[in-house]
C-alpha positions as CSV (number, residue, x, y, z in Angstrom):
1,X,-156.8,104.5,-47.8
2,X,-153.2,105.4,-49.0
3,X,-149.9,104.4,-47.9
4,X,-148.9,105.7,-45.1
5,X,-145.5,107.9,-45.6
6,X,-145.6,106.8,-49.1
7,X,-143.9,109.4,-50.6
8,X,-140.8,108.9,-48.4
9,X,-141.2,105.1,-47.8
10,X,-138.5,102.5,-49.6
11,X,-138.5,101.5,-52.7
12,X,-136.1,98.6,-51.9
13,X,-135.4,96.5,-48.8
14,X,-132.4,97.8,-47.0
15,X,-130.0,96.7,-44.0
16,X,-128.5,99.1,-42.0
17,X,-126.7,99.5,-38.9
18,X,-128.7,100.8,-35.7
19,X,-128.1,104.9,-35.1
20,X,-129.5,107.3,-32.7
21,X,-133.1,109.1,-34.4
22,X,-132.0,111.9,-32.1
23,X,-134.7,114.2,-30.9
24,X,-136.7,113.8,-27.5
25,X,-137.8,110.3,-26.2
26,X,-140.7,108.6,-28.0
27,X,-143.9,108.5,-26.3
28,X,-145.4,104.6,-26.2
29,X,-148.6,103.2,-24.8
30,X,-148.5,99.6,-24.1
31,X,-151.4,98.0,-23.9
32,X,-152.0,95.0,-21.9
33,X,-154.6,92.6,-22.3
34,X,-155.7,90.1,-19.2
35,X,-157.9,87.3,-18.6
36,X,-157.1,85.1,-15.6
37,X,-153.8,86.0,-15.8
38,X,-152.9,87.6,-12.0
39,X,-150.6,85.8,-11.7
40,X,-148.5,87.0,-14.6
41,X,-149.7,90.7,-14.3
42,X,-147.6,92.6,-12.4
43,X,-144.4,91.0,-14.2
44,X,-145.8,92.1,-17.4
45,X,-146.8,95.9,-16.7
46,X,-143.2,95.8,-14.7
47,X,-141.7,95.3,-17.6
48,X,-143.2,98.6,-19.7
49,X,-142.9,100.9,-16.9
50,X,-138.9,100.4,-16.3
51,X,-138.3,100.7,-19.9
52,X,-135.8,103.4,-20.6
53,X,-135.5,105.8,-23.4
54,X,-139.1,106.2,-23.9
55,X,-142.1,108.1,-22.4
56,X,-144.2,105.3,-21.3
57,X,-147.8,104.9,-20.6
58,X,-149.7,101.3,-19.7
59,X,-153.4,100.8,-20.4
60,X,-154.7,97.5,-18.5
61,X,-157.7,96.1,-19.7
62,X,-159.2,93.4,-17.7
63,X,-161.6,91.4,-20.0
64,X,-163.9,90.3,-16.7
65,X,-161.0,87.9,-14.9
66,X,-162.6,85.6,-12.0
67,X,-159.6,85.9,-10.5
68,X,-157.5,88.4,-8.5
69,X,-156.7,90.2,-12.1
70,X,-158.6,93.5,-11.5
71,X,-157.3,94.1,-7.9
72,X,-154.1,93.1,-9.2
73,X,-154.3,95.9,-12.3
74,X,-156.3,98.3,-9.7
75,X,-153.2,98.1,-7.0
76,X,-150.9,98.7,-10.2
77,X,-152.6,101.9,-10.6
78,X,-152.5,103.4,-7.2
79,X,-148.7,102.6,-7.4
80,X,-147.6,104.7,-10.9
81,X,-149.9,107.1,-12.0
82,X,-148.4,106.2,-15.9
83,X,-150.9,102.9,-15.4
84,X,-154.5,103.3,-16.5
85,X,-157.1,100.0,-15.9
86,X,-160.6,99.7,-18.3
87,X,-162.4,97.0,-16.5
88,X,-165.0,95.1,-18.5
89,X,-168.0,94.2,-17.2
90,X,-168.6,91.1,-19.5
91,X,-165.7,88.9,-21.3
92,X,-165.4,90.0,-24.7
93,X,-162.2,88.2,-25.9
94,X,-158.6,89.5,-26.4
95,X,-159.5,91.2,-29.7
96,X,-162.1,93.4,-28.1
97,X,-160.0,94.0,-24.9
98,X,-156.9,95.0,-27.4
99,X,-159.0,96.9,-29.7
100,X,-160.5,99.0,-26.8
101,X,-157.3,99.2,-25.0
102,X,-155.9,100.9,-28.4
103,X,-158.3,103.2,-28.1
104,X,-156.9,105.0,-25.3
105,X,-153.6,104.9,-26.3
106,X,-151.8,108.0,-26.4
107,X,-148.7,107.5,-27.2
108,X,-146.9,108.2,-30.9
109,X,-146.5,104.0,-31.0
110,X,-148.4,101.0,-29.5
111,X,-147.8,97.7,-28.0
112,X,-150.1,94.9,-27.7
113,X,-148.6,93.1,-24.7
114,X,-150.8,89.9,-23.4
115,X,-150.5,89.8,-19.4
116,X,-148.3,86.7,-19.5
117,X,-145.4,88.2,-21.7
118,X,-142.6,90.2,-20.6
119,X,-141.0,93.1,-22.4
120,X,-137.0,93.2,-22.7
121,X,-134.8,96.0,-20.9
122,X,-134.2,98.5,-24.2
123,X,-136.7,97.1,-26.4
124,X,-139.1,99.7,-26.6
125,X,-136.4,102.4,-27.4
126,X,-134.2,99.8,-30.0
127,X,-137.9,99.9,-32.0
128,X,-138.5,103.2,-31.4
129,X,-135.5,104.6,-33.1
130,X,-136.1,102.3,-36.2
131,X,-139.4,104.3,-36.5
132,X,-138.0,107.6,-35.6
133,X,-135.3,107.2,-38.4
134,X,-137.5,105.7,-41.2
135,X,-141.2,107.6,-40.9
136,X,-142.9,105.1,-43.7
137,X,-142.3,102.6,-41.2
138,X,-145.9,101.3,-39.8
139,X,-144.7,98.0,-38.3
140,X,-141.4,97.3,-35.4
141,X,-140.5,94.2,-34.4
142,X,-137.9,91.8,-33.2
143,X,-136.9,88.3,-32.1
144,X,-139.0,87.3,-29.4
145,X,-137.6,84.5,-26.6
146,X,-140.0,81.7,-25.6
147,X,-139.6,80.7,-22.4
148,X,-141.5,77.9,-19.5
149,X,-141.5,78.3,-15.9
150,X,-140.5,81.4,-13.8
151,X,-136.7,82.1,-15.0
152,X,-136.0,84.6,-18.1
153,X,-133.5,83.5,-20.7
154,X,-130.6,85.7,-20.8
155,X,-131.5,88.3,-24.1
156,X,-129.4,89.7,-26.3
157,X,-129.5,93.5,-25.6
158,X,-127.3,95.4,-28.3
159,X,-128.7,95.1,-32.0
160,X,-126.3,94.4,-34.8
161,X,-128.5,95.9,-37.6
162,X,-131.8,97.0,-38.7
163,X,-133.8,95.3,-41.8
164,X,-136.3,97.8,-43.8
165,X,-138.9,96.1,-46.4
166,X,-141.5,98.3,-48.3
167,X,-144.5,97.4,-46.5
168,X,-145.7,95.6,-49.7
169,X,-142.4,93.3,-50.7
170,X,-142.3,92.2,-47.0
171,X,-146.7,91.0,-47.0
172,X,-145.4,89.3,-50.7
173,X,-142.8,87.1,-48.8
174,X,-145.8,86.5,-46.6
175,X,-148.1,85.5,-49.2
176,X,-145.4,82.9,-50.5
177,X,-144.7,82.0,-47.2
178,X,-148.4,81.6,-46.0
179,X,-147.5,81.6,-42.1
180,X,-147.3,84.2,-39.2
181,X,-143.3,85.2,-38.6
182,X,-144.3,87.2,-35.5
183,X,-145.4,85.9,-32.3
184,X,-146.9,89.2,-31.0
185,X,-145.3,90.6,-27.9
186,X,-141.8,92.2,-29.8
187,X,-144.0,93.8,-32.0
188,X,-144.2,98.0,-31.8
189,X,-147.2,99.8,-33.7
190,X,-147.2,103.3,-35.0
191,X,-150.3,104.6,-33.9
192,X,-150.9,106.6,-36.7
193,X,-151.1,103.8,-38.9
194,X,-153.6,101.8,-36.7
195,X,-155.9,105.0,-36.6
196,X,-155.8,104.5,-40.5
197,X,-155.8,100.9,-40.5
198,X,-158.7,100.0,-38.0
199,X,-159.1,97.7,-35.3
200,X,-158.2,94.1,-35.5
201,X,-160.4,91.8,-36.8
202,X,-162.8,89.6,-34.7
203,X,-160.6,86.1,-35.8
204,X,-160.3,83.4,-33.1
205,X,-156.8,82.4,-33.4
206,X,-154.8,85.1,-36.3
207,X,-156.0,88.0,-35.3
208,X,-152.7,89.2,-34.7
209,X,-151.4,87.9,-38.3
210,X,-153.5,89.3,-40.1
211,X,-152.8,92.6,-38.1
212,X,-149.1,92.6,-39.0
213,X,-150.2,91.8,-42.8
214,X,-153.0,94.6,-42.9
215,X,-149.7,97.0,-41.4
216,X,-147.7,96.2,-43.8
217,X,-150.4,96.7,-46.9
218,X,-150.3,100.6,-45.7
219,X,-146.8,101.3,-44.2
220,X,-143.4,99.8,-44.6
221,X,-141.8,97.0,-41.9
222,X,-138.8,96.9,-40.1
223,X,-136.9,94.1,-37.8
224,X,-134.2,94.9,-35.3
225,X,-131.4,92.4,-35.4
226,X,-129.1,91.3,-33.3
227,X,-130.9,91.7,-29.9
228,X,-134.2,90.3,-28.4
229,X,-137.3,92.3,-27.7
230,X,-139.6,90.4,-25.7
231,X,-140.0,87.0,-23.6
232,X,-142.9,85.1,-24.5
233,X,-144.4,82.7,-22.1
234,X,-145.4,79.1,-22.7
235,X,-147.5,77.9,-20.5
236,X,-150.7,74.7,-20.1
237,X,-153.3,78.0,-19.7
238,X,-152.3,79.9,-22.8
239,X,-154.5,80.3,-25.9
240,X,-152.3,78.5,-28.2
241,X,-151.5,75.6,-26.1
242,X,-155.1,75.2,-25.0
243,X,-156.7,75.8,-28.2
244,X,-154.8,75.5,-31.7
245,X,-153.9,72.4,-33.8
246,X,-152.6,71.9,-36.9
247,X,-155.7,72.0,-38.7
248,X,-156.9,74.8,-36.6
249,X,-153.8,77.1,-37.5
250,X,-154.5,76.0,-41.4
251,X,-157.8,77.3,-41.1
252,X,-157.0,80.3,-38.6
253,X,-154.1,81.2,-41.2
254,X,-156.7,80.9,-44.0
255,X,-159.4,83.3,-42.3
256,X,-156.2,85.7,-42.1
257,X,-155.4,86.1,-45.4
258,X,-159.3,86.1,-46.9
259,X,-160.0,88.9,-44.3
260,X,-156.8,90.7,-45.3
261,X,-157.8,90.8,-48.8
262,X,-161.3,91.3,-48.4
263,X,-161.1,94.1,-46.3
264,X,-159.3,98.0,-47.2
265,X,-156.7,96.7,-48.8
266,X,-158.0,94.1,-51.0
267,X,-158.7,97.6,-52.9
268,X,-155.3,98.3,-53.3
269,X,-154.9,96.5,-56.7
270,X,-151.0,95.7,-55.8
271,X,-151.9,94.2,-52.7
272,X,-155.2,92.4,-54.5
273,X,-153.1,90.7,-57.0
274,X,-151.5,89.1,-54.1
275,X,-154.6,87.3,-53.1
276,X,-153.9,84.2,-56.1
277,X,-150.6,83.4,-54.8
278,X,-151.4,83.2,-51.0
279,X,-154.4,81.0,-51.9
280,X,-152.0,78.5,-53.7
281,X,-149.0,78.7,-51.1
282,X,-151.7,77.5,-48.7
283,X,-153.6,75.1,-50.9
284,X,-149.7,73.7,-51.2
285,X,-149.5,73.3,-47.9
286,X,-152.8,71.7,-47.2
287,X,-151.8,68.9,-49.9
288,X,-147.8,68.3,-47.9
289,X,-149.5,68.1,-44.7
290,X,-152.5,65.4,-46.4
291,X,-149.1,63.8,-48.0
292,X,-148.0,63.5,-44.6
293,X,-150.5,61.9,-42.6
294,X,-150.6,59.7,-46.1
295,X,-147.1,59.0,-44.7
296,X,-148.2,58.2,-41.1
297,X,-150.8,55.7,-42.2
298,X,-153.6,57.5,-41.8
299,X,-154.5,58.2,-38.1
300,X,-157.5,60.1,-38.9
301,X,-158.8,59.9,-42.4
302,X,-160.8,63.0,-42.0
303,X,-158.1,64.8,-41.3
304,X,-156.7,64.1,-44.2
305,X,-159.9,64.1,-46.1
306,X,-160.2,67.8,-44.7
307,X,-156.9,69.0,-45.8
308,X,-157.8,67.8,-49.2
309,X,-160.8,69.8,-49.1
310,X,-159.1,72.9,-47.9
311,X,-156.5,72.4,-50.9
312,X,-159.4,72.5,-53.5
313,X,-161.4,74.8,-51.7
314,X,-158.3,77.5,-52.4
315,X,-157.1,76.5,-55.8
316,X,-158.9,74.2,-57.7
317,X,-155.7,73.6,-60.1
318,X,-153.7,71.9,-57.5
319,X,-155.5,68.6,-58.7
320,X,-153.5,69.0,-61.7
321,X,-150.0,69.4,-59.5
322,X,-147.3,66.5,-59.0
323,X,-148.4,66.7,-55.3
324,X,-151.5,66.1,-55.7
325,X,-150.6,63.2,-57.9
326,X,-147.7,61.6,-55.5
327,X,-151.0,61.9,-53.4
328,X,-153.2,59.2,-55.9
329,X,-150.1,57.4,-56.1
330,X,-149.6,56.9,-52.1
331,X,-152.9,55.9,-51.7
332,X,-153.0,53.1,-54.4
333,X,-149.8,52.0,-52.8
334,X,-150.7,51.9,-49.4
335,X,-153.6,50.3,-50.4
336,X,-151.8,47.3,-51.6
337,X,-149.2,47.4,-48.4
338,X,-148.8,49.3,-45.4
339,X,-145.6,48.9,-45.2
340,X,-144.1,52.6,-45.1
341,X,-142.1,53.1,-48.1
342,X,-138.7,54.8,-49.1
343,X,-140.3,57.5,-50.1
344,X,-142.1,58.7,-46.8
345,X,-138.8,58.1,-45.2
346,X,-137.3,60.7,-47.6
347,X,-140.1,63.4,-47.7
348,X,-140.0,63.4,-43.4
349,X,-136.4,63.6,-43.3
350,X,-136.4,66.3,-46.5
351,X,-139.1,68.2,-44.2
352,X,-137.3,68.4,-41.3
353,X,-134.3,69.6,-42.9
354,X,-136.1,72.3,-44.2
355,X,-138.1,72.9,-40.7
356,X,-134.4,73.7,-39.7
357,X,-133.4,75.9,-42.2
358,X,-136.3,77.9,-42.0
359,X,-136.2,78.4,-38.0
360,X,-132.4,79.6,-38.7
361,X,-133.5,81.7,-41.1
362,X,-136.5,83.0,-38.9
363,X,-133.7,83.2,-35.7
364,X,-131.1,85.6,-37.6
365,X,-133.6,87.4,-39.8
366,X,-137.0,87.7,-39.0
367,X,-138.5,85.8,-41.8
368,X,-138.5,82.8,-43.8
């Protein structure tokens, strides 16, 4: 595989103010993805259909709901002929009802919309235009809102700017970073690019991560500021509420990254060199978060004992770091007192400070 729009993509990240790509509408097929979700459904497919500026088309795929999901896509059909229903006979998970979805997609971008988000008035033409205007550009996306219950937060509707990376600069910040910046639903796909790329990858929980990453080894990445793109929906029944922890997003963000690099473009030597430096932002964090159920007094030692694992596991010199040896030093303490000392105060009051600063960071800008 090459980069995609290599030749014309950036060479630098550039901000720039939003403009008109001119030309006719964009054509975008938005897939949506269902399982039990009825409920949500018609909300979701709503909110692609009245979306103005674009040429839209909606692809439901119902992974086998036992509920009223399929009659619900089915009636959703019969009323605008833009919405298309593949029904599955047999659950086969979101990745398999996304990557089937994609391919009947039409349209010159995608969206991957789970049935319990909402798309924002504009948002599909705001992305659209970024894509229209810079060709190179693979991956769209915006600041989602997360929301509970049945009312929408306001959204901001007029962007104040557009942010460009070179595909590869902005999955470096991501490698330093070692965590997922996008939630899912404000995210617009050029299709071309995910006909190069492939389908996503059968991960439980960071499919969609390593997605974004695998985009942006092959095409640049852009972020529309100023205005929100899509409501996400929090809810008891949702996959992340139901079935991620902290230890399971260590892992899940783990499996990202090894399938990213041992995949396609794990042969790209600039993206392969890459590889060391997201092992030891992770194995980092595996050590802060052992530090901090150190810091906690130990609710579950094998927790702890499995964060330390992880941390060696992904790079066997962080034994030799001052982390790991604040870590020795903790635990002789502690094992003399349990009194929490000055020094756990400090590190959870540092760490929330910075929990703050990067969520600003993340709010105005996309990353951290």
């Amino acid at each position: 595989m090459t980069l995609v729009g290599k030749t014309e993509g950036l060479d630098a990240r550039i901000k720039v103010r939003p403009r008109n790509a001119g030309g006719p509408p964009a054509t975008v097929s938005v897939v949506i993805t269902c399982f039990n979700y009825g409920r949500f459904l018609s909300q979701a497919v709503r909110s692609a259909v009245a979306q103005e500026g674009v040429i839209v088309d909606v692809v439901i795929v119902d992974d086998a709901s036992t509920d009223d999901s399929l009659a619900t896509a089915r009636f959703l059909e019969r009323e605008d002929q833009r919405v298309k229903v593949l029904a599955h006979d047999k659950n086969e998970g979101v990745v398999q009802a996304f990557n089937n979805g994609a391919a009947l997609a039409t349209g010159e971008f995608v969206v991957r919309l789970d049935a319990d988000d909402v798309l924002v008035p504009g948002s599909l033409y705001r992305a659209t235009q970024v894509g229209r205007v810079y060709p190179s550009v693979g991956l769209i996306y915006g600041h989602p809102l997360h929301f509970e219950g049945t009312t929408l937060p306001t959204p901001r509707l007029n962007p104040t700017g557009w942010t460009v990376w070179p595909g590869r600069e902005w999955l470096a910040d991501r490698c330093r970073s070692g965590s997922n910046v996008i939630t899912s639903p404000e995210v617009v796909m050029r299709r071309s690019v995910l006909t190069e790329i492939g389908v996503q990858a059968p991960l439980s929980h960071t499919h969609d991560m390593e997605y974004w990453l695998r985009f942006a080894a092959f095409s640049d990445v852009a972020y529309v500021r100023g205005a929100d793109q899509a409501w996400h929906r929090e809810h008891s029944a949702s996959l992340s509420a139901t079935q991620v922890d902290p230890l399971k997003d260590m892992r899940g963000r783990i499996d990202a990254f090894e399938t990213l690099f041992a995949g396609a473009a794990g042969s790209i030597p600039a993206v392969r060199s890459l590889a060391p430096v997201a092992a030891a932002t992770l194995a980092r964090q595996a050590v802060s978060v052992a530090q901090h159920e150190l810091d906690q007094g130990l609710p579950d030692p094998a927790i702890f004992e499995a964060y330390l694992a992880m941390a060696r596991t992904l790079d066997g010199t962080v034994t030799s770091s001052p982390e790991w040896a604040r870590i020795l030093r903790t635990q002789a303490r502690r094992a003399s007192s349990t009194r929490p000392t000055l020094g756990s105060f400090a590190r959870r009051l540092r760490g929330r400070v910075q929990t703050d600063i990067r969520w600003h960071r993340w709010h105005k800008e996309g990353v951290y």
